[in-house]
Z-matrix of the N, CA and C atoms (Angstrom, degrees):
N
C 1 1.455
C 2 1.522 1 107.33
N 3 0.857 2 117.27 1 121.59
C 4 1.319 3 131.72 2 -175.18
C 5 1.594 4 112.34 3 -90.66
N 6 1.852 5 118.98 4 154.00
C 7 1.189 6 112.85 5 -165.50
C 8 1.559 7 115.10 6 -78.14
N 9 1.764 8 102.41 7 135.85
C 10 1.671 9 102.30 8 -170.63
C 11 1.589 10 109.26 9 110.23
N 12 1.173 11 117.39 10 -8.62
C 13 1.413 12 95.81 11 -167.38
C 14 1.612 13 94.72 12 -118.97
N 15 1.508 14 122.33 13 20.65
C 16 1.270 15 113.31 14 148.30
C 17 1.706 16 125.30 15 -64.14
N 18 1.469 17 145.88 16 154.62
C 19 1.069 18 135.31 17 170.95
C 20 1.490 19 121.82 18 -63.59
N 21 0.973 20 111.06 19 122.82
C 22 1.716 21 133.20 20 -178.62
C 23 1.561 22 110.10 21 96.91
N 24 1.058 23 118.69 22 13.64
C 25 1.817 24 106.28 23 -151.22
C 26 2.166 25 86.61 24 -124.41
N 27 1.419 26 102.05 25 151.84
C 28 1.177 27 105.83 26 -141.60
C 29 2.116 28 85.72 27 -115.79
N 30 0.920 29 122.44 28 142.82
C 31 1.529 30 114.69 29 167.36
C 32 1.587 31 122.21 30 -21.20
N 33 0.944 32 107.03 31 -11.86
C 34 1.764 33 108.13 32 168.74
C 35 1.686 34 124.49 33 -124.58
N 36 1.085 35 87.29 34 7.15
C 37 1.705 36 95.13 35 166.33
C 38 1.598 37 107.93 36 98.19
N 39 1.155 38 112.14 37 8.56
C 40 1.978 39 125.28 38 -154.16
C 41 1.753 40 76.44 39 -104.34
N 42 1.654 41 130.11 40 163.90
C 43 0.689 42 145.49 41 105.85
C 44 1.015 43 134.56 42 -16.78
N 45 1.447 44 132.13 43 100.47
C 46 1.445 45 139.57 44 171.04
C 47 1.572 46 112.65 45 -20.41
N 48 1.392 47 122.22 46 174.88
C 49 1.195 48 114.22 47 -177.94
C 50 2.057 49 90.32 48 -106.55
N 51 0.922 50 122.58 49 -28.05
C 52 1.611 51 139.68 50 -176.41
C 53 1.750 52 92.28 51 -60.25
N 54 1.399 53 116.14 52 -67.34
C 55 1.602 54 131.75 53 -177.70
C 56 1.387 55 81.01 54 -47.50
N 57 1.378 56 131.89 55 -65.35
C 58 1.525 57 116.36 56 -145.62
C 59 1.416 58 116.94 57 -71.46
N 60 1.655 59 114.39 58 -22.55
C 61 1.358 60 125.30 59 172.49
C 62 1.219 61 132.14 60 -51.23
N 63 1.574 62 107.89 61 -63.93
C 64 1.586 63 141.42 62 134.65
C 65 1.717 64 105.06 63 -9.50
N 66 1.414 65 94.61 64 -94.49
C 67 1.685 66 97.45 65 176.61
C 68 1.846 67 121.10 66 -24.80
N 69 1.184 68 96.53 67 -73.71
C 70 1.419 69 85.28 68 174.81
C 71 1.364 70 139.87 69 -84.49
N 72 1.699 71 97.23 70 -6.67
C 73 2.112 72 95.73 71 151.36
C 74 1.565 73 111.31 72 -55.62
N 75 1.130 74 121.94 73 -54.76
C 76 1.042 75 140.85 74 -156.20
C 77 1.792 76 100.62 75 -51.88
N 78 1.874 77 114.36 76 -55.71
C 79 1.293 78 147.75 77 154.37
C 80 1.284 79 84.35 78 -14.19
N 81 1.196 80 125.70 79 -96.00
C 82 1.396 81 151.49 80 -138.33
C 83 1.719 82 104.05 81 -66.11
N 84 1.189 83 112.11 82 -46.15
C 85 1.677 84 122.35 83 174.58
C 86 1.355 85 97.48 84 -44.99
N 87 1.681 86 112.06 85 -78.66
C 88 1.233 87 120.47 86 -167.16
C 89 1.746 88 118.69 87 -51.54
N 90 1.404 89 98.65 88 -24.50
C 91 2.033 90 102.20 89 176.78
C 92 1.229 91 81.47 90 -65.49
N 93 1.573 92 143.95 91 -79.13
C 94 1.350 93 142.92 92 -136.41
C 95 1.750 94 96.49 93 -50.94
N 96 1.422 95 113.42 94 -31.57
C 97 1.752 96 92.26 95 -140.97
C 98 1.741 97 73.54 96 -97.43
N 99 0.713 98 139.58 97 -37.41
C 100 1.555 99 148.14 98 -151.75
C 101 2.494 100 85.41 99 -77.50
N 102 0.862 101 92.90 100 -31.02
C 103 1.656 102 97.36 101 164.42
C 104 1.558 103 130.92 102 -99.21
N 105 1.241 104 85.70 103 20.04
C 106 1.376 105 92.20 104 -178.26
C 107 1.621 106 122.86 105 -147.74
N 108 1.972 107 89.96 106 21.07
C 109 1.631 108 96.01 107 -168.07
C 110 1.709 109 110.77 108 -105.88
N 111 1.809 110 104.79 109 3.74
C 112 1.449 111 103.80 110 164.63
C 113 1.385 112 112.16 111 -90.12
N 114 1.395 113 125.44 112 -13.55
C 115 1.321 114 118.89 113 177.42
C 116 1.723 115 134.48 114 -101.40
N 117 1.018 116 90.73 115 68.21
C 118 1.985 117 125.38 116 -170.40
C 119 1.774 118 73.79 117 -47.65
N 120 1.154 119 134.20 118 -93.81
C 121 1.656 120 111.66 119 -152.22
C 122 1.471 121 137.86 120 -48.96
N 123 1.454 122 94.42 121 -42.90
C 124 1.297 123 105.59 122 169.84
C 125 2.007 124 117.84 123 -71.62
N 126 0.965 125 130.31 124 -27.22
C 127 1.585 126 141.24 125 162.28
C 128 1.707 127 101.41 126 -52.07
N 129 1.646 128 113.80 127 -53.98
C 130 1.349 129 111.86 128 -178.39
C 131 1.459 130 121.33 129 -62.57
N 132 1.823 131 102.70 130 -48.83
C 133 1.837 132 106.32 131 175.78
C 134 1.453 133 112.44 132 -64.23
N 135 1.476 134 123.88 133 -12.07
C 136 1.469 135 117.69 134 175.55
C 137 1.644 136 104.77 135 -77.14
N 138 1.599 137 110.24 136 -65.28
C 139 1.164 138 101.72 137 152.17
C 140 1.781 139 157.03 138 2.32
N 141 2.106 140 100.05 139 -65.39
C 142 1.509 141 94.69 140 165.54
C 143 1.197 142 99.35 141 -74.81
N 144 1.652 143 128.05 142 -50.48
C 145 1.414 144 130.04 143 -167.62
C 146 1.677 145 102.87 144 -22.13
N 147 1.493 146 112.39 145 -65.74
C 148 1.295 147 102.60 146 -163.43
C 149 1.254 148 102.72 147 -75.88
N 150 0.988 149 128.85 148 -40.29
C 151 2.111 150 121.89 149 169.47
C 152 1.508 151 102.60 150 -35.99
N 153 1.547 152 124.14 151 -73.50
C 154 1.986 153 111.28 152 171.12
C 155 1.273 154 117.52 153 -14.20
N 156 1.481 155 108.28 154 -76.93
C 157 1.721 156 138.34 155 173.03
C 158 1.233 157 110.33 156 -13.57
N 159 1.821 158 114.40 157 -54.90
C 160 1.655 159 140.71 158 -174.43
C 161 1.597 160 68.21 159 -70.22
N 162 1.176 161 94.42 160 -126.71
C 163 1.545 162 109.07 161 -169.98
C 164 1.505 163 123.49 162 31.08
N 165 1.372 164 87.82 163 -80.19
C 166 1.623 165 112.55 164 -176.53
C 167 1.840 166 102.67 165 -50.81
N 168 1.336 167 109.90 166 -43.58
C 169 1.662 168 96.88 167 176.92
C 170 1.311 169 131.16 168 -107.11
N 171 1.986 170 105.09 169 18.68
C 172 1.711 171 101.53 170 164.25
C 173 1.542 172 104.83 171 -93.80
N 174 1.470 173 121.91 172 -6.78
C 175 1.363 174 141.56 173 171.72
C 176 1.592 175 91.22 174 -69.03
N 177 1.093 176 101.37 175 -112.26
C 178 1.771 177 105.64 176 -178.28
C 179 1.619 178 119.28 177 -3.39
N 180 1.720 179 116.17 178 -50.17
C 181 1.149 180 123.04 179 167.27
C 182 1.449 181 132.31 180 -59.23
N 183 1.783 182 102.98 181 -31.47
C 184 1.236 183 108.14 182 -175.26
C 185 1.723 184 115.07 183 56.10
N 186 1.502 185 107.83 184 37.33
C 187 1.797 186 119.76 185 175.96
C 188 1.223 187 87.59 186 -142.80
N 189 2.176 188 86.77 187 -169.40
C 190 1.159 189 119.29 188 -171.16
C 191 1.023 190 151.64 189 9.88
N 192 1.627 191 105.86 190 56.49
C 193 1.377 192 145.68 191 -175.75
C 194 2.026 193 102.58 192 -55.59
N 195 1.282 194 93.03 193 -18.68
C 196 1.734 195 75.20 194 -172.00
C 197 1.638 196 101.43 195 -119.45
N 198 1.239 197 126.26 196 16.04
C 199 1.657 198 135.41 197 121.43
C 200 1.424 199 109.62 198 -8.39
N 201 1.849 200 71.71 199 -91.69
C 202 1.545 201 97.05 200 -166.66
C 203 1.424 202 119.48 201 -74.45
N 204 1.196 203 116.67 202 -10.56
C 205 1.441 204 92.82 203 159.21
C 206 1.831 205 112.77 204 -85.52
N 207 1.313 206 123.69 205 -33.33
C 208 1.608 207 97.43 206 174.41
C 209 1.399 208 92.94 207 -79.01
N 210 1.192 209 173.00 208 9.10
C 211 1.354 210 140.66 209 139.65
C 212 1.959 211 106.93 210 -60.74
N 213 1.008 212 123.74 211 8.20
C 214 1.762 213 108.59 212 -163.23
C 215 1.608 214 72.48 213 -129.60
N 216 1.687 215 133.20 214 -32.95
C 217 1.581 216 118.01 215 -178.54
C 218 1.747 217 88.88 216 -61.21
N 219 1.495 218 124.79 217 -56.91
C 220 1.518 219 125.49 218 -143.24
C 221 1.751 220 88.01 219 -72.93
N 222 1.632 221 132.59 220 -56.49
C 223 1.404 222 110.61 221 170.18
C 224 2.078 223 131.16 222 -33.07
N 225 1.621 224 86.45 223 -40.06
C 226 1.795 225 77.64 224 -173.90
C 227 1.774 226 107.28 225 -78.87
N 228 1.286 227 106.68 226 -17.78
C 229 1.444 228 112.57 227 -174.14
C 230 1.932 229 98.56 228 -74.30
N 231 1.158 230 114.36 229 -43.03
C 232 1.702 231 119.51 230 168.74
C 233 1.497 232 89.69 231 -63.03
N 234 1.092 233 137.50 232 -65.99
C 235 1.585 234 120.45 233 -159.67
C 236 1.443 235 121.41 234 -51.01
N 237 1.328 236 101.34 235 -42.87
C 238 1.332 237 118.57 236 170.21
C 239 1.809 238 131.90 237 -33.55
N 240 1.643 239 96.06 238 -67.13
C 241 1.058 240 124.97 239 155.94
C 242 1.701 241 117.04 240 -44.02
N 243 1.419 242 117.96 241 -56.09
C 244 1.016 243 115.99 242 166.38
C 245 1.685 244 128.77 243 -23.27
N 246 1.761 245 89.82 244 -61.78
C 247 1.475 246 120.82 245 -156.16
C 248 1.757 247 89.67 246 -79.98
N 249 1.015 248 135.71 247 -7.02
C 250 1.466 249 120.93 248 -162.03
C 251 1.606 250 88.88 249 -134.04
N 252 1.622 251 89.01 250 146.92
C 253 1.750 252 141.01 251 179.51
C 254 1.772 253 112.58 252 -29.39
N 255 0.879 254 129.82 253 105.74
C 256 1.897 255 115.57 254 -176.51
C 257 1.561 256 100.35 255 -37.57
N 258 1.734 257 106.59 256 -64.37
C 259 1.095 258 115.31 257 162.64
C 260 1.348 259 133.90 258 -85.26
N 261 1.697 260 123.52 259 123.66
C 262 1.242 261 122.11 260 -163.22
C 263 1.278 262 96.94 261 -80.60
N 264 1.434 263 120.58 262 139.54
C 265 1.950 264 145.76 263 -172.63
C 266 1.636 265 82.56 264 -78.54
N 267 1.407 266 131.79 265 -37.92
C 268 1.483 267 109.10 266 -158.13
C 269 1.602 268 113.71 267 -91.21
N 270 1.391 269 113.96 268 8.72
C 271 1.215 270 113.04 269 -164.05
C 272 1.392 271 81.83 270 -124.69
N 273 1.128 272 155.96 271 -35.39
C 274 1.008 273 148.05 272 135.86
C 275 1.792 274 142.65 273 -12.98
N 276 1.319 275 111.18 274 -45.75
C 277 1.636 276 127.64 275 163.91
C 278 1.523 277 107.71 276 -22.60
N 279 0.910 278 135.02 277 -73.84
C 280 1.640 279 138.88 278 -166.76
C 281 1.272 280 112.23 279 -64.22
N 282 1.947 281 114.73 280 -44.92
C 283 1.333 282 102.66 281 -167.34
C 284 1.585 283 109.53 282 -94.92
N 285 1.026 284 119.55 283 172.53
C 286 1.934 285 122.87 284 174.01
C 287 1.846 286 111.28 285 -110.17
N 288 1.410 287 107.71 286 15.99
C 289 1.524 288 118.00 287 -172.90
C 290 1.622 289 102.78 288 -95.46
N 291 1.395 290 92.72 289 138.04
C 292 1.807 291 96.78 290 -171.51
C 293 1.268 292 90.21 291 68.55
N 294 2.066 293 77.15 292 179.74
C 295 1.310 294 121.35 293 -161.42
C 296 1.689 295 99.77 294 -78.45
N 297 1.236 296 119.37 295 150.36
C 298 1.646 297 123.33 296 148.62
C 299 1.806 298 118.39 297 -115.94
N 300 0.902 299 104.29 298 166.57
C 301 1.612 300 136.68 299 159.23
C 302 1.595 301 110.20 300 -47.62
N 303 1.445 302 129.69 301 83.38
C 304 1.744 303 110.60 302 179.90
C 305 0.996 304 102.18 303 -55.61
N 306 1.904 305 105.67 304 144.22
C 307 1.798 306 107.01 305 -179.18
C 308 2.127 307 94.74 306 -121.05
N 309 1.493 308 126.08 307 3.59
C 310 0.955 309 114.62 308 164.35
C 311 1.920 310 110.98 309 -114.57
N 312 1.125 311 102.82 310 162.44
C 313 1.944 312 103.48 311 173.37
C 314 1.213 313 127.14 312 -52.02
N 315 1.491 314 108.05 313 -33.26
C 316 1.410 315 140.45 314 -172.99
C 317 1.897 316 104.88 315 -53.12
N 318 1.353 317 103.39 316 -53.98
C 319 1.494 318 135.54 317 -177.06
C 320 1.474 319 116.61 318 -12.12
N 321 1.014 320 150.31 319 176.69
C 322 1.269 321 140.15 320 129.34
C 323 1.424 322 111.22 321 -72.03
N 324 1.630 323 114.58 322 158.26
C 325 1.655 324 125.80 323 171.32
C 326 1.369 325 110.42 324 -75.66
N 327 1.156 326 114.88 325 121.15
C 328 1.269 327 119.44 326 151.29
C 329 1.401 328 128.24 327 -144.51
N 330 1.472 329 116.21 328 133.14
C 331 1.278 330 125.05 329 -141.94
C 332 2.227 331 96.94 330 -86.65
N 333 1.404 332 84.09 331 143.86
C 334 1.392 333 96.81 332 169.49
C 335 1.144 334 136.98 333 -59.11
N 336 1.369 335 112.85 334 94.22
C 337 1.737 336 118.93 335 -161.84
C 338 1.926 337 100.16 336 -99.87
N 339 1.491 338 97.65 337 118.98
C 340 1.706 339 113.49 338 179.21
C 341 1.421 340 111.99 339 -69.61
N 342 1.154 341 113.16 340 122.95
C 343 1.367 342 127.25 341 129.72
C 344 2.117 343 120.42 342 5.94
N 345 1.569 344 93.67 343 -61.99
C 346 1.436 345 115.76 344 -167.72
C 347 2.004 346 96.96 345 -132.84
N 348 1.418 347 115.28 346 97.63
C 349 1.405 348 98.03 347 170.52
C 350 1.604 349 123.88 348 -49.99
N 351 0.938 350 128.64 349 -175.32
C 352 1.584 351 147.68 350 165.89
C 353 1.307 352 106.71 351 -56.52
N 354 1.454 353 124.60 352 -62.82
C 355 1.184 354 124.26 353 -150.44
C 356 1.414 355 95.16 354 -102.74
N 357 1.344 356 142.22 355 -17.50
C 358 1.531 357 132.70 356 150.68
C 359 1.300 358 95.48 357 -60.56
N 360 1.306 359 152.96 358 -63.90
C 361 1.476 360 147.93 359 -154.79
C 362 1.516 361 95.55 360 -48.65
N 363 1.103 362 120.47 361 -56.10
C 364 1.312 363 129.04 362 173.60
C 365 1.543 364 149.41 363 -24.51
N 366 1.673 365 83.10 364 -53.64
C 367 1.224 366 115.01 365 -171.99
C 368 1.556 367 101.16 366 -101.31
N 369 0.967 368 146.93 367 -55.62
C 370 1.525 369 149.30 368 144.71
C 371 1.828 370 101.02 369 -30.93
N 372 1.288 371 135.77 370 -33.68
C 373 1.880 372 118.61 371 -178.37
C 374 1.098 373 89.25 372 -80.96
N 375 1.721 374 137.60 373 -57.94
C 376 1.103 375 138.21 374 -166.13
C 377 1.812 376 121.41 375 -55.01
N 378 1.320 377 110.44 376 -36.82
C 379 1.076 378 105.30 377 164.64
C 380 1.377 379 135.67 378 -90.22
N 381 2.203 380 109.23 379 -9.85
C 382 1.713 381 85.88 380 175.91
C 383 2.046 382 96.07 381 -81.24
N 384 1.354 383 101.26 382 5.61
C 385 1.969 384 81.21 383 -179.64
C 386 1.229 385 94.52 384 -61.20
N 387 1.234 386 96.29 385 -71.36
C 388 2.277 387 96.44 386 -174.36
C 389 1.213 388 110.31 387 -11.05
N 390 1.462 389 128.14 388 -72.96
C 391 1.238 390 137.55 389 -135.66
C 392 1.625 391 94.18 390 -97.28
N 393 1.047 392 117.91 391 -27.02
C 394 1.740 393 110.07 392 160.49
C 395 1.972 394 98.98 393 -74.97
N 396 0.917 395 139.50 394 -63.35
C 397 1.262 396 149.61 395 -167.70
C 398 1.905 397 87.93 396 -43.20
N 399 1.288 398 109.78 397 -43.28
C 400 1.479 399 98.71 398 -174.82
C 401 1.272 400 106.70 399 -66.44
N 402 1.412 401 112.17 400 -57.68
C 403 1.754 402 112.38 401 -172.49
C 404 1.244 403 126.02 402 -40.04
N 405 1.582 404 97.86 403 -21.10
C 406 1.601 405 106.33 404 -169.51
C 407 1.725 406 107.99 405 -64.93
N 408 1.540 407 112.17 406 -26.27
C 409 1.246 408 119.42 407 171.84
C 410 1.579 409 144.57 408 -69.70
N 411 1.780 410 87.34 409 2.74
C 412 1.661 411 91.16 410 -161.50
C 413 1.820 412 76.63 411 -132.04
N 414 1.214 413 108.90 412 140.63
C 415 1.789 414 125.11 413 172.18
C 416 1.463 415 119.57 414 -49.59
N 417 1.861 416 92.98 415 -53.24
C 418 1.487 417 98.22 416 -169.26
C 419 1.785 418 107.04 417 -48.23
N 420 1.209 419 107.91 418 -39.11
C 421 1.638 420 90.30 419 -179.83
C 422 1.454 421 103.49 420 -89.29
N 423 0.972 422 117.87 421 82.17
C 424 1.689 423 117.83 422 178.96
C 425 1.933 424 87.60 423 -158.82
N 426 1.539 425 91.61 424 84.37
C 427 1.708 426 102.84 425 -164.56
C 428 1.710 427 89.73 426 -101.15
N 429 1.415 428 107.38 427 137.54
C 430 1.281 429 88.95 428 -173.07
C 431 1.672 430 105.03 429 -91.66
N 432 1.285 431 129.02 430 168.26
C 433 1.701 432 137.38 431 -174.50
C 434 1.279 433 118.33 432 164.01
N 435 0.957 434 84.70 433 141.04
C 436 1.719 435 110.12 434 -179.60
C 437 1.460 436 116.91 435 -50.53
N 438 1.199 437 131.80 436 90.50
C 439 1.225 438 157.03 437 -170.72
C 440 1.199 439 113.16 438 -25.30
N 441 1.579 440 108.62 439 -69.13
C 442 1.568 441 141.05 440 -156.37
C 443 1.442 442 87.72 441 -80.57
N 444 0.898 443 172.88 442 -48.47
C 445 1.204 444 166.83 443 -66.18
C 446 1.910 445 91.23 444 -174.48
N 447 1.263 446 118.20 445 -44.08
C 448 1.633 447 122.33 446 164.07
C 449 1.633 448 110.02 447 -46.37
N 450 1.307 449 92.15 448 -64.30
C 451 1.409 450 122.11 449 -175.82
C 452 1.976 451 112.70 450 -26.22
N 453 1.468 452 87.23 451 -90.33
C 454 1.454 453 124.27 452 169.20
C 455 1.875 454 103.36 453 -36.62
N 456 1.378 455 130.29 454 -43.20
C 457 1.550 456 134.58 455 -165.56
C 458 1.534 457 91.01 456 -91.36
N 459 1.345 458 137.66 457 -53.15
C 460 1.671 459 149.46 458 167.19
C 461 1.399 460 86.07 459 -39.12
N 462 1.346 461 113.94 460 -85.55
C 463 2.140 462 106.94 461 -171.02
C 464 1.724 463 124.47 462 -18.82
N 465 1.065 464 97.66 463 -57.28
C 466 1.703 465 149.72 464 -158.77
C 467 1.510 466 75.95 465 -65.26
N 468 1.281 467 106.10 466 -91.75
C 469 1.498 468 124.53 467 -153.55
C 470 2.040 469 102.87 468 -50.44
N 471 1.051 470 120.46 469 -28.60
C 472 1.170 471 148.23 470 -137.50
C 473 1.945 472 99.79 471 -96.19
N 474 1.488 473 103.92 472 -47.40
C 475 1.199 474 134.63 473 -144.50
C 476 1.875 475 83.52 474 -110.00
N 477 1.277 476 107.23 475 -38.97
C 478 2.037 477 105.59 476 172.32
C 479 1.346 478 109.12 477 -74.87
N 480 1.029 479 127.16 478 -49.80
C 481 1.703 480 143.15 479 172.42
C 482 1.242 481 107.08 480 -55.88
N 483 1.288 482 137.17 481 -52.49
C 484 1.025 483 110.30 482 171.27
C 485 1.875 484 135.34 483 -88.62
N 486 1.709 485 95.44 484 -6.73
C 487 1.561 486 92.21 485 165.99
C 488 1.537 487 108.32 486 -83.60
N 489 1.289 488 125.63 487 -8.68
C 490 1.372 489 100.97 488 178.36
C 491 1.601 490 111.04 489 -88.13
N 492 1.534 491 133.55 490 -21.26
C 493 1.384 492 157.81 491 168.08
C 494 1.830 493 93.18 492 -49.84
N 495 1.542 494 120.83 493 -60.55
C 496 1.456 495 124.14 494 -169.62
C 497 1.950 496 93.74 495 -62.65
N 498 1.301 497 113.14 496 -59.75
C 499 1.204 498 103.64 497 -174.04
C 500 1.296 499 122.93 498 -46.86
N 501 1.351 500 116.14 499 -57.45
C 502 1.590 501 133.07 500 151.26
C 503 1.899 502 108.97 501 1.32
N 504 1.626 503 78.12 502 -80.44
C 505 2.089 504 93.36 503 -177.26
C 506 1.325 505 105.80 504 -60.54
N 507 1.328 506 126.02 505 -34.98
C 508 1.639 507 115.49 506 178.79
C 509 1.401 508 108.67 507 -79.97
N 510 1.038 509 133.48 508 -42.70
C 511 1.675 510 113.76 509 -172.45
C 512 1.903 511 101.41 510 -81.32
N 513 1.429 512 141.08 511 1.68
C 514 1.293 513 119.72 512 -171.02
C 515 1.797 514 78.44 513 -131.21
N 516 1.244 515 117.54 514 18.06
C 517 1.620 516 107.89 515 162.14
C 518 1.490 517 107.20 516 42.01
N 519 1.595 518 110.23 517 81.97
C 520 1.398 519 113.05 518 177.26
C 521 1.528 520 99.93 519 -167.46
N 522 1.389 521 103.46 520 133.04
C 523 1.292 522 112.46 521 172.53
C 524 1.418 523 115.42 522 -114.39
N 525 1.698 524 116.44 523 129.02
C 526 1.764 525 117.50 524 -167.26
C 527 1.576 526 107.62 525 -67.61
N 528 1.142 527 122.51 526 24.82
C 529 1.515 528 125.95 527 176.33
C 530 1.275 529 126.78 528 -128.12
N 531 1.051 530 118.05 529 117.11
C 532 1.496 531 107.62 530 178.96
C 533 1.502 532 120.09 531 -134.91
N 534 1.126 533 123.92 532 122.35
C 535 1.532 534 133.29 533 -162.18
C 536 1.397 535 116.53 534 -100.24
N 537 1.362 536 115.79 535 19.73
C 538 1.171 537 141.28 536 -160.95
C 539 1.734 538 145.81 537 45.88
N 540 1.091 539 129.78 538 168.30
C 541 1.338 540 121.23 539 -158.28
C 542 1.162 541 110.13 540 -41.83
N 543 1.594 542 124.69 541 120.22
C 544 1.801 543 125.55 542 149.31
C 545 1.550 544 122.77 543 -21.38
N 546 1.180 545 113.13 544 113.83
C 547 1.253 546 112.59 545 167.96
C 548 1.466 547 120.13 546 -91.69
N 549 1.261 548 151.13 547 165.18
C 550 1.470 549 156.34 548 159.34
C 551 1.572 550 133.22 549 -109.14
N 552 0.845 551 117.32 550 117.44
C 553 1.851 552 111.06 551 -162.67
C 554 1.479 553 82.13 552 -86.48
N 555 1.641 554 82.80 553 145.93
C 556 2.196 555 103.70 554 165.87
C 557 1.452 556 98.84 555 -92.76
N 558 1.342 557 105.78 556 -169.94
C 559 1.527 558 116.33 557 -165.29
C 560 1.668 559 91.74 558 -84.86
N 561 1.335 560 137.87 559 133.69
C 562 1.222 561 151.95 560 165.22
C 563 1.572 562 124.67 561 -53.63
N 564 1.588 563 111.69 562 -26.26
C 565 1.369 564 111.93 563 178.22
C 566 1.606 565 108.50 564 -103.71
N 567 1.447 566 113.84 565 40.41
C 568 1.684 567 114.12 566 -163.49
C 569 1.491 568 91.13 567 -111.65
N 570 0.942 569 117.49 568 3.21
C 571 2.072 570 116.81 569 -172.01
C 572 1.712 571 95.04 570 -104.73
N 573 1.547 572 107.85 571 -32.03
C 574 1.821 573 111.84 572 -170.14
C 575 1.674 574 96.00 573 -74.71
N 576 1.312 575 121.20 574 -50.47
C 577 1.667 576 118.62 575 -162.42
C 578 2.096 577 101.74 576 -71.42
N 579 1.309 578 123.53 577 0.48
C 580 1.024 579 112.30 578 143.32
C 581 1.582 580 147.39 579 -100.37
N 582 1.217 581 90.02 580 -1.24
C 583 1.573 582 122.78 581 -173.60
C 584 1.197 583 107.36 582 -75.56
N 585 1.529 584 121.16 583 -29.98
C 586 1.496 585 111.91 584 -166.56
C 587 2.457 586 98.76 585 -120.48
């Protein structure tokens, strides 16, 4: 291998000036998102905002009906993920390795760890809009099809996925939320009967 023909590295051993561009867009992406991972509401209202935006201009266009439906298959497939267990409870039953899901009160707490965090859910919805929002610009994906017929199979499909997900949480007794460990108040006048 001769000098330079590693990736990014320029006939003198320097970093390309292209590598160096890259590099610090890249820098700069990650400052943005790394500043923007305490603010769960505002990340989401940017979010629908640009979902409307979509919206608002495959309407206007009157196209690319089958975009948006695999961008709304790839959202429920992120939702999904969301909604389900890091570790699946059903593959679990036989063995006693790892952690489980407590299924009595008695149990110890342990908090519901996703499959798909929050802020990956996020960052994966936010970006297939983009990348549908891009397609919207180029013809070739401007496939023509029968809309209603998208529609109606998205419902459908939508409405199976998620009753089998509800069944899921009801038979392994788990809810994708957790607001953290229960606390218990003691009796309030137990600090005065030592006081005196």
């Amino acid at each position: 291998m001769s000098e330079g023909d590693s990736v990014g590295e320029s006939v003198h051993g320097k970093p390309s000036v292209v590598y160096r561009f890259f590099t610090r867009l890249g820098q700069i992406y990650q400052s943005w998102l790394d500043k923007s991972t305490p603010h769960t509401a505002l990340r989401w209202v940017v979010t629908l905002g640009l979902s409307f935006v979509y919206m608002v201009r495959v309407y206007l266009l009157q196209g690319w009906y089958i975009v948006t439906y695999a961008l709304g298959i790839y959202h429920l497939n992120l939702f999904i993920a969301f909604l389900s267990p890091k570790v699946d409870p059903s593959l679990m039953e036989d063995s006693d390795d790892g952690p489980s899901l407590p299924t009595k009160q008695s149990e110890e707490f342990r908090p519901f760890i996703r499959r798909l965090p929050e802020f990956k859910f996020w960052h994966a919805a936010t970006k297939g809009i983009l990348v549908a929002m891009v397609c919207t610009f180029f013809e070739a994906f401007n496939v023509p099809v029968f809309w209603p017929i998208l529609v109606m199979y998205f419902i459908m499909l939508f409405c199976i996925t998620m009753k089998r997900q509800i069944k899921h949480m009801i038979k392994y007794r788990y809810i994708p939320f957790t607001h953290g460990k229960r606390t218990y108040k003691g009796k309030e006048d137990v600090g005065k009967a030592f006081a005196s």
